[in-house]
C-alpha positions as CSV (number, residue, x, y, z in Angstrom):
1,X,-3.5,-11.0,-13.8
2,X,-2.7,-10.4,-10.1
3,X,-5.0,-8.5,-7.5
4,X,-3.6,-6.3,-4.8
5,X,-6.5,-5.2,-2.6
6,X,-6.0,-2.4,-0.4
7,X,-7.3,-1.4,2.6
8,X,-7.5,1.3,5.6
9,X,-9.1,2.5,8.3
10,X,-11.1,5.6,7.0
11,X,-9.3,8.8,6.0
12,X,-6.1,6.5,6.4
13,X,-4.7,7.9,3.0
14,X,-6.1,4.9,0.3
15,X,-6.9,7.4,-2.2
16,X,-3.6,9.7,-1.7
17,X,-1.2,6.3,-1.9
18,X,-2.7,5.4,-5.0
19,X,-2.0,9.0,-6.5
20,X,1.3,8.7,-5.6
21,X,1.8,5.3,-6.3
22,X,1.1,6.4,-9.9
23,X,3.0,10.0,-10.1
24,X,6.4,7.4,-8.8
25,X,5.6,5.7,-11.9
26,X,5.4,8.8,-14.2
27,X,8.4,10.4,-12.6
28,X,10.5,7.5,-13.1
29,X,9.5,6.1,-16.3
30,X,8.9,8.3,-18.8
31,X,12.2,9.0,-20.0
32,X,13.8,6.7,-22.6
33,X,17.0,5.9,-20.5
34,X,14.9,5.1,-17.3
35,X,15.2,1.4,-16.0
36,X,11.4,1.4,-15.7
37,X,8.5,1.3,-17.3
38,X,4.8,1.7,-16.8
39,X,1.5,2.5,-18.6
40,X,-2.2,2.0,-17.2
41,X,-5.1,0.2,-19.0
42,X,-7.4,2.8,-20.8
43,X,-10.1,1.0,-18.6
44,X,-8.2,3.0,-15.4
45,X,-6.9,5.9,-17.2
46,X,-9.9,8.3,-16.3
47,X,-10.3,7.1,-12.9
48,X,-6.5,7.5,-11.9
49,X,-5.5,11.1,-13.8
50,X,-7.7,13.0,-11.9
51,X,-6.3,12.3,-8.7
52,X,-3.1,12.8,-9.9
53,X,-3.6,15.7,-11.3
54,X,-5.0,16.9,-8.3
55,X,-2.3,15.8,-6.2
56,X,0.3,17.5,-8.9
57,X,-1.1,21.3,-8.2
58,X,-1.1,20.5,-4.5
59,X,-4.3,19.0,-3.2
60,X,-5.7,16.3,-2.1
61,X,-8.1,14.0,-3.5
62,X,-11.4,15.5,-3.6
63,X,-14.5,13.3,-2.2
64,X,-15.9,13.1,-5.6
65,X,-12.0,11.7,-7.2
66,X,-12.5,9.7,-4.1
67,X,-15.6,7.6,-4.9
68,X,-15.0,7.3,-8.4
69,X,-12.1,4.9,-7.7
70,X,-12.6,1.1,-7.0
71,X,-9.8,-0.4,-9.0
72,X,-6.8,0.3,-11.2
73,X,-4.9,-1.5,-13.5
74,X,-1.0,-1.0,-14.3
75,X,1.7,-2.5,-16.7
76,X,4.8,-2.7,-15.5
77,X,8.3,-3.4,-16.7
78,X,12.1,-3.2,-15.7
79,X,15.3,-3.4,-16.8
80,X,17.4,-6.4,-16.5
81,X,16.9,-6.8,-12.4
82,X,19.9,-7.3,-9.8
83,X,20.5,-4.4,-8.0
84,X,17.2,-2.8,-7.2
85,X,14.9,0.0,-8.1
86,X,16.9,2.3,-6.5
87,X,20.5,1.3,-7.5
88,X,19.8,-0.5,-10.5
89,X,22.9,-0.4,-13.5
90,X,21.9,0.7,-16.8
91,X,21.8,-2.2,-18.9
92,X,20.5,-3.1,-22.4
93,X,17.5,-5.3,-22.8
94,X,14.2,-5.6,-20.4
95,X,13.7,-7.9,-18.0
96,X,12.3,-11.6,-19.9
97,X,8.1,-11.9,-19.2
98,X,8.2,-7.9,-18.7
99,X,6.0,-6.5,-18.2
100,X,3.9,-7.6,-15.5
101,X,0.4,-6.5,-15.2
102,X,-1.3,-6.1,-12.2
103,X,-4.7,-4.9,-10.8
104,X,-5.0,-2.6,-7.4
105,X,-8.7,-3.2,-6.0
106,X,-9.8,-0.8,-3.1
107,X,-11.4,-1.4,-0.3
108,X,-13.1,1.6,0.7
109,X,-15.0,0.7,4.2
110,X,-13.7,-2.4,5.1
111,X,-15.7,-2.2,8.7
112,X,-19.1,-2.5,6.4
113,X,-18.0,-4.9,4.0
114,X,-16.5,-7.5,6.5
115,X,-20.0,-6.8,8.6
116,X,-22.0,-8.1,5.9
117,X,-19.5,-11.1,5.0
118,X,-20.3,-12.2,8.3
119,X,-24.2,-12.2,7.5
120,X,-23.7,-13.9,4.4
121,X,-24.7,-11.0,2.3
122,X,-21.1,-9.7,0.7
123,X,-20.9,-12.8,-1.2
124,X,-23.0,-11.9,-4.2
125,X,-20.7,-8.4,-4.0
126,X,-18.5,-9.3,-7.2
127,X,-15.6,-6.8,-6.0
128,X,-15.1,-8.6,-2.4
129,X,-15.1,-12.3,-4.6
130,X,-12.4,-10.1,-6.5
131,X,-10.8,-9.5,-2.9
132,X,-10.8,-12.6,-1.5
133,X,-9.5,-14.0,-4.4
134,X,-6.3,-11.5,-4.4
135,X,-2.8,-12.8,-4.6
136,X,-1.8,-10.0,-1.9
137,X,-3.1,-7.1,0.3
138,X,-1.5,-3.4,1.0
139,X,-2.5,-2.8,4.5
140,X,-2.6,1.1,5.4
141,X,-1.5,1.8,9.0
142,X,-2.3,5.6,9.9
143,X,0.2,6.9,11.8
144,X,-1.5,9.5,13.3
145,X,-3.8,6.5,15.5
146,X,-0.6,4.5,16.8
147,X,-1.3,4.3,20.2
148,X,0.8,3.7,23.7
149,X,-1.8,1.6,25.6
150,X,-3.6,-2.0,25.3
151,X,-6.9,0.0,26.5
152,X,-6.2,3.2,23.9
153,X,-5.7,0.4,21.1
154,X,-9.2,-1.9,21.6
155,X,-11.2,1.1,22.4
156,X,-10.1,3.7,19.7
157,X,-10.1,3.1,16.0
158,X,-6.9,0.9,15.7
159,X,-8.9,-2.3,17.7
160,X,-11.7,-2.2,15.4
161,X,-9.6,-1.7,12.1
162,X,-7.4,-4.8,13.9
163,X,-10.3,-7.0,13.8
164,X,-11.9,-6.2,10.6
165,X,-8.1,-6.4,8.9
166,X,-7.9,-10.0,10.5
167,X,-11.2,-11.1,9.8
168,X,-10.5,-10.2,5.9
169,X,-7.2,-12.5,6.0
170,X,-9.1,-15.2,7.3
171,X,-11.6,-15.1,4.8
172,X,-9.0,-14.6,2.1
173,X,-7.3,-17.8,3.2
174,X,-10.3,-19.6,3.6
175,X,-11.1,-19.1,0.1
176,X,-8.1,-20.7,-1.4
177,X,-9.7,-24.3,0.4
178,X,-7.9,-26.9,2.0
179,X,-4.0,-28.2,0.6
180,X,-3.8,-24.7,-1.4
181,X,-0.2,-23.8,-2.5
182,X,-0.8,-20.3,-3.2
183,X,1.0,-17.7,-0.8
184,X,-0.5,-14.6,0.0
185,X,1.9,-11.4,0.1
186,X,1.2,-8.7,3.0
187,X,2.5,-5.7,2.1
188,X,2.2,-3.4,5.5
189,X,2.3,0.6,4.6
190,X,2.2,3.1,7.6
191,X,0.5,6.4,6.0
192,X,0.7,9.8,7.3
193,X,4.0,8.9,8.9
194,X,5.6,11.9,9.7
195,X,2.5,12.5,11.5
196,X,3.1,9.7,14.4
197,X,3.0,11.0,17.9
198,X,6.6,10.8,19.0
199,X,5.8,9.8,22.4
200,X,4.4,6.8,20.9
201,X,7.6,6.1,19.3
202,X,10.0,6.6,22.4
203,X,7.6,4.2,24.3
204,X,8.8,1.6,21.6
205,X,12.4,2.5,21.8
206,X,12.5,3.7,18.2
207,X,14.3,6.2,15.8
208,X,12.2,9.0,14.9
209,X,13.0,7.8,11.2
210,X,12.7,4.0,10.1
211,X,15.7,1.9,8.5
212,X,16.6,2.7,5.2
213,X,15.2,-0.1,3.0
214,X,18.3,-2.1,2.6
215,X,18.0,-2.8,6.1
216,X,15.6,-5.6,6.0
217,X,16.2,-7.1,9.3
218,X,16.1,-3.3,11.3
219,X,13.4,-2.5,9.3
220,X,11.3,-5.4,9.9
221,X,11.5,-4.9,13.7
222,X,11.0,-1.6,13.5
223,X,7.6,-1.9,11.4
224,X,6.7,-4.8,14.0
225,X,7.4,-3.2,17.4
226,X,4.8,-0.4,16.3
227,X,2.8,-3.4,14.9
228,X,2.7,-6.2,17.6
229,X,1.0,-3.7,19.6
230,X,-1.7,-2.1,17.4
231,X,-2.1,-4.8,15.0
232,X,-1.8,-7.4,17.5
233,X,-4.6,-10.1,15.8
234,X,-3.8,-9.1,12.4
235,X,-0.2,-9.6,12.7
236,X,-0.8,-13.5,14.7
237,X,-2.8,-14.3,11.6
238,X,-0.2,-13.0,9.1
239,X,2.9,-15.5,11.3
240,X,0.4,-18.3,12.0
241,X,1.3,-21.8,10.1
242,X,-1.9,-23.0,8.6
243,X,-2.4,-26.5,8.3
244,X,-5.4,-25.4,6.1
245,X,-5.9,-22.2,3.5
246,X,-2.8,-20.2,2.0
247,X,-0.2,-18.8,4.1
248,X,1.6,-15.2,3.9
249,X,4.7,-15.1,2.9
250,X,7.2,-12.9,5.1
251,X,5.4,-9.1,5.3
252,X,7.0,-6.0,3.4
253,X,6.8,-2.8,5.2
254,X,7.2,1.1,3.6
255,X,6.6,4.3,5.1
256,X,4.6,6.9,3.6
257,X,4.9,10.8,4.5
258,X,3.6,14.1,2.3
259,X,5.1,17.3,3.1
260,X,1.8,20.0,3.4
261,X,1.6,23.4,4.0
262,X,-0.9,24.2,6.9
263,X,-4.0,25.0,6.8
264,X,-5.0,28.8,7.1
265,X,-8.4,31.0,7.0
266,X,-10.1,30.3,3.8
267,X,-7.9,27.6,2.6
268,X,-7.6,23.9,3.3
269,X,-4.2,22.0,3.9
270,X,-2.4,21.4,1.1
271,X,0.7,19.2,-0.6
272,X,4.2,21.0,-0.6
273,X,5.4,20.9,-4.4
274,X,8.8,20.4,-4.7
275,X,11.3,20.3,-7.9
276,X,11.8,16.7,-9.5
277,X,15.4,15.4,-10.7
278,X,14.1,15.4,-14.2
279,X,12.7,19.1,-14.3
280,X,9.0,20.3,-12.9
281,X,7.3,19.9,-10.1
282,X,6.1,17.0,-8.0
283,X,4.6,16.4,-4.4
284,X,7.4,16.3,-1.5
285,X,6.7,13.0,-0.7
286,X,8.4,9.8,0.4
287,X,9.4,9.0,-3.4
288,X,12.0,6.3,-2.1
289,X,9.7,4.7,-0.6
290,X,7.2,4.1,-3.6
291,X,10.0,3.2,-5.8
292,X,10.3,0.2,-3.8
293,X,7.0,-0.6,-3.4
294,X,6.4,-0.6,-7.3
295,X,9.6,-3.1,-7.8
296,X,8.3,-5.0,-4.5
297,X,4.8,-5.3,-6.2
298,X,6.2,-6.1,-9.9
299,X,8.0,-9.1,-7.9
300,X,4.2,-10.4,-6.8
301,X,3.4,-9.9,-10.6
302,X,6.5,-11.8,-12.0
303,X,5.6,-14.5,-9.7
304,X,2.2,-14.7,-9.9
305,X,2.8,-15.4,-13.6
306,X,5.1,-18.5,-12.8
């Protein structure tokens, strides 16, 4: 079974993605006629309902939902594939090898853990041998620390969280030894993205609004202009031919946002509900978006399992 570690900077969203990572899944496979579907190991099944659940009446993940969370396992399973998640043909039959299972671990303070891998001491830490060993890694960008200048970058949040996220992809590829065939997948996901400064986004000559995902090759240069200059060491590591150790494969970049209504006098900020295709109520959130990370992370399953 494949691992997908993820990781952010702190308060970056990790908790939130995985909520919604798993309300895509139960808003788009639980009906018979759906081309997907999806169930979570009873091992998880605790750990990733409460979060939901507290996402679905419009909050966010608590501190306590928060720490109870280290990893998740899903099953996942298509139809017949082709056209995409998001324009896929009804069809009889299910994709052959469906489904794929795969196992989300998460990284909660990546700073501390790559601190101590430098002393030597992280090694007897049986999750970070389960992260270095991971066939791909969900990198949380938060949008709200984009920055405009070199100096803002290395002495703010974003050059710290550039060297700890480069210093775990060295490790992970030093892991995999000399002569190793195995790819890793970077999977690039900008959190909080309707929170970006737009200043920061003129000084890149960009949309307010990314390429739609069909739109690769826009898409990609979008992601990297904002990228080349905050991520800067990560994303030299991620291009860089090794002549030792795995290399990445070419990254995958979504955008996350979550509607919320503002905070007022004795009540916190909370999720804007909305009314799902199918009947109820579900966050406002970029639902597009996780559609095509689940099909884009069922694709490192399939693989995997080659």
């Amino acid at each position: 079974m494949p691992n997908i570690v993820i990781v952010g900077d702190r308060d970056s969203g990790k908790t939130t993605f995985l909520a919604l990572l798993y309300a895509a899944q139960v808003k788009s496979g639980s009906d018979r006629a759906d081309d997907f579907r999806f169930h979570v190991a009873f091992e998880s099944l605790d750990e990733i309902s409460g979060v939901f659940q507290q996402v679905m009446s419009g909050n966010f993940p608590d501190s306590a939902a928060k720490e109870g969370i280290r990893g998740i396992t899903f099953h996942l399973g298509y139809r017949k594939s082709g056209f995409g998640i998001l324009a896929r043909l009804r069809s009889r039959g299910w994709t052959p090898g469906a489904p794929a299972s795969l196992r989300f671990v998460l990284l909660r303070n990546l700073e501390d853990e790559m601190d101590r891998f430098r002393k030597g001491s992280s090694l007897t830490n049986a999750m970070l041998r389960d992260v270095l060993e991971s066939d791909a890694i969900a990198i949380l960008v938060d949008g709200r620390k984009l920055v405009l200048a070199d100096e803002d970058r290395q002495l703010g949040a974003m050059g710290k969280y550039d060297s700890a996220v480069e210093a775990l992809l060295a490790a992970m590829q030093g892991s995999r030894g000399r002569g190793s065939r195995r790819s890793l997948h970077a999977i690039f996901v900008f959190t909080k993205f309707d929170s970006v400064d737009p200043k920061v986004l003129h000084a890149a000559n960009l949309e307010a609004a990314p390429p739609e995902m069909k739109k690769t090759g826009p898409r990609a240069a979008y992601a990297d202009a904002l990228l080349d200059h905050n991520l800067p060491n990560t994303m030299a590591r991620v291009r860089a031919r090794q002549n030792r150790g795995a290399t990445f494969t070419t990254p995958s970049y979504f955008f996350s946002w979550v509607r919320t209504d503002a905070a007022s006098p004795g009540r916190r900020e909370r999720i804007r509900l909305r009314r799902s295709d199918g009947g109820g109520w579900e966050p406002d959130y970029s639902k597009d978006e996780y559609l095509g990370l689940l099909e884009c992370f069922w694709e490192i399953a399939r693989d995997a399992g080659k």
